[in-house]
C-alpha positions as CSV (number, residue, x, y, z in Angstrom):
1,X,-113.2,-235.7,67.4
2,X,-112.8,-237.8,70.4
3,X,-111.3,-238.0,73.2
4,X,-110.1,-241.5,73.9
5,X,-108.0,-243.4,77.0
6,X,-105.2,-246.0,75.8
7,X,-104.5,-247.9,78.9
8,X,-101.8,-250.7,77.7
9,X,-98.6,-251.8,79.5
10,X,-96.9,-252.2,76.3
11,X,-95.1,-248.9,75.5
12,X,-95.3,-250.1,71.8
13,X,-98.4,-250.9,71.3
14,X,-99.2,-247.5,73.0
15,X,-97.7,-245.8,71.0
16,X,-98.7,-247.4,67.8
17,X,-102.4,-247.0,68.9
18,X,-101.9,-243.3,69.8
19,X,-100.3,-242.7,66.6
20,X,-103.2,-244.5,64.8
21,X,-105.8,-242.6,66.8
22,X,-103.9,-239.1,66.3
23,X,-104.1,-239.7,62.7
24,X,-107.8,-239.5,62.6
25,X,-107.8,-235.9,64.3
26,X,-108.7,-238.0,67.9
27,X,-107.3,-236.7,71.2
28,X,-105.5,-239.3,73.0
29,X,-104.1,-239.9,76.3
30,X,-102.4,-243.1,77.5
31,X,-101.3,-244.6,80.8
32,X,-99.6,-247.9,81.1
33,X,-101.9,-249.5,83.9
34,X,-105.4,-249.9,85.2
35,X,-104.6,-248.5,88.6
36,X,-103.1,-244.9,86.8
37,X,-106.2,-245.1,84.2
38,X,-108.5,-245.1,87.4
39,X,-106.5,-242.1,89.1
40,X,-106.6,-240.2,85.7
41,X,-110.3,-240.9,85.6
42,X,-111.4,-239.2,88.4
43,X,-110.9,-235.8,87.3
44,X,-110.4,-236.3,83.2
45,X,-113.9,-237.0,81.0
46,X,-112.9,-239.7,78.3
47,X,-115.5,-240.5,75.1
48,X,-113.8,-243.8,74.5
49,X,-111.2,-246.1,76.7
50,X,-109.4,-248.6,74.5
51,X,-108.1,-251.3,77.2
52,X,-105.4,-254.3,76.9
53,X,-107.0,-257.1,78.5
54,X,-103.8,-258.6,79.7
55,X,-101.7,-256.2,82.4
56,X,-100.0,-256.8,85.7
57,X,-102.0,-255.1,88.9
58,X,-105.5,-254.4,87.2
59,X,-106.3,-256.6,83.6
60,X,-108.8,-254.9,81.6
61,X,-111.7,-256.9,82.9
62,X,-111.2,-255.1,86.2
63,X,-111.0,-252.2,84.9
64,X,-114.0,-252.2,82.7
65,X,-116.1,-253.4,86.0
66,X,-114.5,-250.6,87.7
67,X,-115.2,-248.0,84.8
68,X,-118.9,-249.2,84.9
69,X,-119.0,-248.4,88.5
70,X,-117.7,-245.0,87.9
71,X,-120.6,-242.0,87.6
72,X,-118.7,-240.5,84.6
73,X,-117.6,-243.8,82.3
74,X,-120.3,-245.9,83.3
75,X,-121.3,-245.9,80.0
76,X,-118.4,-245.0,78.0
77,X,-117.5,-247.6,74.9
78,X,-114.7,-249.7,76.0
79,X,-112.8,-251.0,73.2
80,X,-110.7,-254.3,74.5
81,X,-107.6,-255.4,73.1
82,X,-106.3,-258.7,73.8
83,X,-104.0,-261.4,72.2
84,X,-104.8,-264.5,69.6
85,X,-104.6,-267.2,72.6
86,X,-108.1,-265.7,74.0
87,X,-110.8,-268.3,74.2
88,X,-114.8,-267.4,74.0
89,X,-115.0,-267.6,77.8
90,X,-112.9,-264.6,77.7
91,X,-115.2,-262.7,75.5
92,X,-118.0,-263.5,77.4
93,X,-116.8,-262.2,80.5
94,X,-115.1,-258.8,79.5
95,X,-119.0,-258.6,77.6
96,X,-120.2,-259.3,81.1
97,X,-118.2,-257.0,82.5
98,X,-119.2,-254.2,80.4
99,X,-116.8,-254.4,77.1
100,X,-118.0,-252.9,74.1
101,X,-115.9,-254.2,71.1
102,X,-112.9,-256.8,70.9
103,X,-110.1,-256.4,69.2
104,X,-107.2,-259.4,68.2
105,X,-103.7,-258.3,68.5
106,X,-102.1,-258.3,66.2
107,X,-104.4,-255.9,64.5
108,X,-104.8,-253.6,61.2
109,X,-104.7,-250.3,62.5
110,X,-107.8,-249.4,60.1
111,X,-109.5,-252.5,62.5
112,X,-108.6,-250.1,65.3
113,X,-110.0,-246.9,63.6
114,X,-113.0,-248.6,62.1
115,X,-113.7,-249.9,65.9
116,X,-113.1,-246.5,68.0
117,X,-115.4,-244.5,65.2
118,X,-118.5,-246.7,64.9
119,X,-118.5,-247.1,69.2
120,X,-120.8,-244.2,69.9
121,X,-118.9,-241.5,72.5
């Protein structure tokens, strides 16, 4: 069992994420921004961080280069999430940044479970 971060500012897709995760015997927090997920961080040990790419204050870019900076998730698997308008360049860089595995929206939630088991925590 894991424990795994869902930081997403969609309440919804939260939710279906944590229920998908739950499912699977996982423990699962979630927080709706990169800013809380940091603040969280600092005292909570995660195995896994499952990150929307697109969110208002911190996108999950800047908070993957932030996680990587970060003693205790510097090498954490970081599962990114991000929508069907996302070019190669944007792979590339969350890769760059320190991004683990991609994930489309909309996606299968056996995608998701297939993703956060085979990322080593």
């Amino acid at each position: 069992m894991s424990t795994i971060l869902v930081v997403d500012d969609s309440k919804a897709m939260r939710q279906l994420i944590v229920h998908t995760l739950n499912q699977n015997q996982h423990n699962v927090m979630d927080i709706n921004d990169g800013h809380a997920a940091m603040d969280l961080l600092s005292n909570t040990n995660v195995d896994i961080v499952v990150t929307d790419k697109n969110m208002p204050r911190m996108d999950g870019i800047k908070l993957t280069k932030q996680l990587r900076k970060q003693e205790i998730t510097k090498s954490a698997p970081i599962l990114m999430l991000a929508t069907t308008q996302t070019s190669q360049a944007d792979i590339e860089c969350s890769k760059a940044a320190g991004v683990t595995a991609w994930l489309v929206k909309p996606f299968e939630p056996a995608s998701l479970l297939t993703e956060a088991e085979k990322t080593p925590a």
